[in-house]
C-alpha positions as CSV (number, residue, x, y, z in Angstrom):
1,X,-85.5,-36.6,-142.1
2,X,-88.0,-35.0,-140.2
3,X,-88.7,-33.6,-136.5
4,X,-87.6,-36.8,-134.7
5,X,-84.1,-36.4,-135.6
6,X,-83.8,-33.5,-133.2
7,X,-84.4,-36.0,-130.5
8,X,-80.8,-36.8,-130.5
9,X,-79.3,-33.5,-129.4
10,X,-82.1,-32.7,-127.5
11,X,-81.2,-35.7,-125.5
12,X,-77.9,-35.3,-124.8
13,X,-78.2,-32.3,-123.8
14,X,-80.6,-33.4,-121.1
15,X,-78.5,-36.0,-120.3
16,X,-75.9,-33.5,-119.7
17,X,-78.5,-31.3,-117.3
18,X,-79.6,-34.2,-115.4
19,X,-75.4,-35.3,-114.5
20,X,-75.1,-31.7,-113.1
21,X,-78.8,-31.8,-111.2
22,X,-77.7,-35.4,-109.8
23,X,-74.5,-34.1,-108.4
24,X,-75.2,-30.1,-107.5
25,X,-75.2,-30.7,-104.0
26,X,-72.2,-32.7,-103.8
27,X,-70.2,-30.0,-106.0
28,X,-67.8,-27.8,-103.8
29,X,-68.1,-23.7,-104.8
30,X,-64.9,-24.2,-106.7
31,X,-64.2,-26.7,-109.3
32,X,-61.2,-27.8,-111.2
33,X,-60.9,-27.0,-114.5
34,X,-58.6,-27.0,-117.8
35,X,-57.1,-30.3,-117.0
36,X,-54.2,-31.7,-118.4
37,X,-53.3,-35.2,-119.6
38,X,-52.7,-36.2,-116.2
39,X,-55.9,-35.3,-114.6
40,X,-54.1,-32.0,-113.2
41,X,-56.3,-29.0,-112.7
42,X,-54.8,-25.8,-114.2
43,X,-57.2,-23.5,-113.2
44,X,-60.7,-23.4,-111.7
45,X,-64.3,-22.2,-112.4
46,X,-67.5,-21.4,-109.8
47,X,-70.0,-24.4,-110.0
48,X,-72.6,-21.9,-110.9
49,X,-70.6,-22.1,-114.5
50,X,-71.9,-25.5,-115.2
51,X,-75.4,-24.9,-116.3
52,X,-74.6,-23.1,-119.0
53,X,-73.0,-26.6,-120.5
54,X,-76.3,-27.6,-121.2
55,X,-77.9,-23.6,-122.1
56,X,-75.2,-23.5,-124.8
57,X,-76.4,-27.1,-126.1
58,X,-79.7,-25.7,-126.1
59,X,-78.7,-22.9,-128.1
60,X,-76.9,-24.7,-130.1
61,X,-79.7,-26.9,-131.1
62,X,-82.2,-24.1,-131.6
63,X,-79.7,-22.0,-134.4
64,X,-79.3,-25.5,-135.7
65,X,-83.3,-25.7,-136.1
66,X,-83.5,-22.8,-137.6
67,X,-81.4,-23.2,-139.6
68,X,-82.6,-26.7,-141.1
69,X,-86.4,-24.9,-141.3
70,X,-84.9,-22.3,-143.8
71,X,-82.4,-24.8,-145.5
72,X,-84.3,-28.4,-145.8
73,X,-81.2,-30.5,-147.4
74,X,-79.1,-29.6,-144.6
75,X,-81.1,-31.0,-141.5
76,X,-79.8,-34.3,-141.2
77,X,-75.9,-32.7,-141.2
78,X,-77.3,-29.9,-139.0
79,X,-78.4,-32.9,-136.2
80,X,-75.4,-34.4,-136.9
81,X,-73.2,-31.3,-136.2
82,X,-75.4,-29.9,-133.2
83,X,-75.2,-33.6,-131.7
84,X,-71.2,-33.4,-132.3
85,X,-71.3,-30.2,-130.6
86,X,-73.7,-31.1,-127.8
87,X,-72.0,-34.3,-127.1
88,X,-68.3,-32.4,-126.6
89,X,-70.4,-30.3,-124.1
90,X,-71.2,-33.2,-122.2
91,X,-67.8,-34.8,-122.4
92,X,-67.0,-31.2,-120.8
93,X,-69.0,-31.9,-118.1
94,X,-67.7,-35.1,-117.7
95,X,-64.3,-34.1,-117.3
96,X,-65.1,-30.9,-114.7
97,X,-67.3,-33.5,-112.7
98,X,-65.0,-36.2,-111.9
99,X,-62.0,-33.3,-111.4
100,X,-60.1,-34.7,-114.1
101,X,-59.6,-37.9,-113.2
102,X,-61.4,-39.5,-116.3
103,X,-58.9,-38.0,-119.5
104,X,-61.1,-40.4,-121.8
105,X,-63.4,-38.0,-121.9
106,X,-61.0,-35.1,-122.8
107,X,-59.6,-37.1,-125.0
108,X,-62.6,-38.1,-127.0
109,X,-63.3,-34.5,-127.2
110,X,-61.4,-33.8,-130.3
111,X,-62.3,-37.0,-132.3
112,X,-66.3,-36.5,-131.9
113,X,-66.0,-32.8,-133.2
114,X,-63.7,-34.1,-136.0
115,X,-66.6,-37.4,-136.8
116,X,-69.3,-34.3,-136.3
117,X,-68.2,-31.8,-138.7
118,X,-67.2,-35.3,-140.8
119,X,-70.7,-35.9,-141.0
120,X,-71.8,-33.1,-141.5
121,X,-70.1,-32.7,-144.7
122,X,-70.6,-35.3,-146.3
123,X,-74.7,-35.1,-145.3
124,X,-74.1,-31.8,-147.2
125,X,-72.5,-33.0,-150.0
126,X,-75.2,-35.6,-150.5
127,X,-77.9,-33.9,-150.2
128,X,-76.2,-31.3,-152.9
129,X,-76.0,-34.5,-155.3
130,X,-79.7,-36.2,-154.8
């Protein structure tokens, strides 16, 4: 695999970026946050929290790069993991800006860390073998 992999978690986390630019204005100071499986808010966060969704996706993708450019046979797992990772992020996002009224995305939280570190593992394991 080479540099084009990285695409992926680069994009989501721009996808991420551009849901938060698209509805800023429209964001009151105060959001809901920590939702339960009713869409019920317990507890709140400043809106100026939400760009550092996408800052920690970008961080996360950067370790992950360096990373891969010291150990080779782990970059595909590592885009695979840092894609996981970025994608719960955006799920995050999801879930603070429709104020919990969407608990798929909550919900698919746990599942696409569990298929990320999945694959990551078994990229790991492979590469170990070939």
């Amino acid at each position: 695999m080479n540099k084009k992999g990285w695409f992926i978690p680069i994009l989501i986390v721009a996808i991420n970026a551009l849901a938060i630019i698209v509805r800023w204005n429209s964001l009151p100071e105060h959001l809901p946050a920590h939702f339960d499986l009713q869409g019920n808010a317990g507890g709140t966060m400043p809106r100026s929290a939400l760009p550092f969704y996408h800052l920690i996706g970008l961080a996360v993708c950067l370790i992950a790069y360096v990373i891969s450019r010291m150990k080779h046979k782990l970059q595909k797992g590592l885009i695979i993991l840092a894609s996981g990772i970025c994608l719960i992020l955006l799920l995050s996002t999801m879930v603070t800006l429709t104020s919990g009224t969407m608990p798929i995305f909550m919900l698919a939280e746990p599942f696409v860390l569990l298929a990320a570190v999945i694959g990551f593992v078994v990229s790991v394991v492979k590469s170990r073998k070939g």
